[in-house]
C-alpha positions in Angstrom: -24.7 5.2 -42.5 -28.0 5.0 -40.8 -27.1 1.6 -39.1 -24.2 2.8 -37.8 -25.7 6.0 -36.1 -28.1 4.0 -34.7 -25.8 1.6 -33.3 -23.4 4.4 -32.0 -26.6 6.8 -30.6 -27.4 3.1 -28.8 -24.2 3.0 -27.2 -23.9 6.3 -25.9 -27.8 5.9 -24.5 -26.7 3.0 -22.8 -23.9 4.5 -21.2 -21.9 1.5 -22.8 -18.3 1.9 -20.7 -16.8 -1.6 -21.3 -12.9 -2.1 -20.9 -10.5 -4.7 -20.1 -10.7 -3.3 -16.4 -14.9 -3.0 -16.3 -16.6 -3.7 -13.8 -19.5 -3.2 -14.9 -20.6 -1.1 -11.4 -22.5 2.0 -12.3 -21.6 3.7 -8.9 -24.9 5.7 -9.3 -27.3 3.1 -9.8 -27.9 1.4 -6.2 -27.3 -1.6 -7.9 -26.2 -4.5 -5.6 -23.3 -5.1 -7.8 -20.8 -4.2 -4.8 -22.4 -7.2 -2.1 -19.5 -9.0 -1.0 -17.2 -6.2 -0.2 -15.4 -5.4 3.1 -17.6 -3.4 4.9 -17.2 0.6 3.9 -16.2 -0.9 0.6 -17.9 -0.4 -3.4 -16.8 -2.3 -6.9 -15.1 0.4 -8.5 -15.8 1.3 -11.4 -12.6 0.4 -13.1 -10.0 -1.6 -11.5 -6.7 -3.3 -12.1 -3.3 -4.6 -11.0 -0.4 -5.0 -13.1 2.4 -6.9 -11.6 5.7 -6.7 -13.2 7.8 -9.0 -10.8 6.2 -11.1 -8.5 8.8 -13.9 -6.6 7.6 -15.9 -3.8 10.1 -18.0 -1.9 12.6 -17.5 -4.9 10.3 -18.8 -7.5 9.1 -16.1 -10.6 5.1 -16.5 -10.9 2.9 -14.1 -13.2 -0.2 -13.5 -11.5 -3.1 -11.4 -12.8 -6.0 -9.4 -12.1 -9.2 -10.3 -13.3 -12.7 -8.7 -13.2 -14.9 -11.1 -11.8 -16.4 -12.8 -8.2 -14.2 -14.8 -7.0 -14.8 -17.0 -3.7 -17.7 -15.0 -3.0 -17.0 -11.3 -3.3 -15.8 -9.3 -6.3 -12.1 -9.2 -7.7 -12.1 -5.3 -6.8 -13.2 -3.2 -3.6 -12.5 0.4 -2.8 -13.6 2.4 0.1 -16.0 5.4 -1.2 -13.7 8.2 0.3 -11.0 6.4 -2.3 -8.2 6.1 0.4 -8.5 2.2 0.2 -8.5 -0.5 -1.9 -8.7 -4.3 -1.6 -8.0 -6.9 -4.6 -8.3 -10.1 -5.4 -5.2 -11.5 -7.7 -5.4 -14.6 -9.9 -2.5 -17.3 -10.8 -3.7 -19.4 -13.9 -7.1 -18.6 -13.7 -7.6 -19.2 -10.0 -7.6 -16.7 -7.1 -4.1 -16.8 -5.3 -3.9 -13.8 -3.5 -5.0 -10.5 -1.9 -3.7 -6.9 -1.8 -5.0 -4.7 0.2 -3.9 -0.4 0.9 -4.8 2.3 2.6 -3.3 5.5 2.2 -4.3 9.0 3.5 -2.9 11.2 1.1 -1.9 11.4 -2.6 1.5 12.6 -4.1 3.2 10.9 -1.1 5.9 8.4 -0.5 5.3 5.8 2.4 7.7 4.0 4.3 6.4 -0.2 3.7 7.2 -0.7 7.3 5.6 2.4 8.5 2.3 3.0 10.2 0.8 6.1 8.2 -0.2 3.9 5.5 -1.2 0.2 5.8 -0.6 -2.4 2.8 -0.8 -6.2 3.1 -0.3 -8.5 0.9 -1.7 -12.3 1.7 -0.6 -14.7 -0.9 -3.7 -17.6 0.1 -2.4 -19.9 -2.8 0.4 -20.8 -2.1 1.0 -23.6 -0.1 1.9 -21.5 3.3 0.0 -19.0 2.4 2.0 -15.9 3.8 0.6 -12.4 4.9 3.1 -9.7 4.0 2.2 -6.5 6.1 4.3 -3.3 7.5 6.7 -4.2 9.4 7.7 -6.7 7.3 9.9 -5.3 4.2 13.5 -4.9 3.9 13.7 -3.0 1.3 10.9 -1.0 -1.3 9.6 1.8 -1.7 5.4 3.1 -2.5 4.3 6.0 -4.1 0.4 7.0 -3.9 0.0 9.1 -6.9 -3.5 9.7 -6.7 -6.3 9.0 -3.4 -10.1 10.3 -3.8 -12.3 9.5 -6.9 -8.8 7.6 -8.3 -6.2 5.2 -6.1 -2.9 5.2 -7.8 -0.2 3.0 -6.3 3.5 2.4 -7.0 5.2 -0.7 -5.2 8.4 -2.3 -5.2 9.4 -4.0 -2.3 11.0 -7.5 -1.0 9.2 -8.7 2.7 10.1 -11.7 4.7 6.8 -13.3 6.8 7.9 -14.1 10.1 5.5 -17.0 11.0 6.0 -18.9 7.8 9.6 -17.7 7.3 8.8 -16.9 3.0 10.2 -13.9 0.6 8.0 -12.1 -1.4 9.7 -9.6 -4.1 6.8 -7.9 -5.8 6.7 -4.8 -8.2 3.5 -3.5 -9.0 1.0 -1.0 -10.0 -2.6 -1.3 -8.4 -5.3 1.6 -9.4 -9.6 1.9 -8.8 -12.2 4.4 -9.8 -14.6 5.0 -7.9 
């Protein structure tokens, strides 16, 4: 009993917040753990994506999102008013692409090819490496549950690049806190 109040009164002490979406940024700290960012940009606290369709050019591929630094800058940004976000995504354990959003308001549908709120996705890995951006879907639709001190996104879409001429039909959910 006494080992295991030491070990709990430890890990409250520490502030021990470990989860399968960590980032192990305090956000009150000054640490440096944020370097690499966009500029205007923090690690959140907690970030993640879970894709659950992701077709590029007609082929199925299951990419992930993974805390970590990947090709010199964290897997996870967010802008410290919490309107933004920008990700890294991994396909078998290498960085493949990038998502980023901006949205001004919460509880809000946005048109993917409107200009209100801005969302690209940039798929690096692949051998064209596409940008998909507003302006760009055909069909989808993106709902911003939550902006501030959490980012709460909703996509499904389907985008065709025009410079590389590739389809992208993605369904995800992407959230950060700050």
């Amino acid at each position: 009993m006494t080992r295991a109040w030491w070990v709990l009164t430890a890990t409250l002490a520490l502030g021990c917040t470990a989860g399968p979406f960590d980032t192990g940024d305090t956000g009150d700290t000054g640490d440096t753990a944020s370097s690499g960012c966009p500029s205007g940009m923090t690690v959140p606290r907690s970030a993640g994506i879970f894709f659950d369709y992701f077709y590029l050019d007609g082929l199925q591929y299951s990419p992930v999102y993974s805390d970590g630094t990947y090709m010199g800058r964290p897997s996870a940004c967010m802008s410290s008013d919490g309107h933004s976000v920008d990700y890294l995504f991994l396909l078998e354990s290498q960085p493949y692409g990038r998502i980023a959003m901006s949205a001004p308001t919460s509880d809000t549908s946005y048109d993917l090819n409107g200009t209100q709120a801005q969302i690209e996705i940039e798929v690096f890995g692949a051998s064209n490496q596409p940008t998909f951006a507003n302006g760009e879907f055909q069909t989808g639709s993106w709902y911003v549950t939550s902006v501030g001190s959490t980012f709460d996104s909703d996509v499904d879409g389907s985008a065709l690049d025009d410079t590389t001429s590739s389809s992208l039909g993605i369904t995800f959910t992407i959230q950060g806190t700050r």
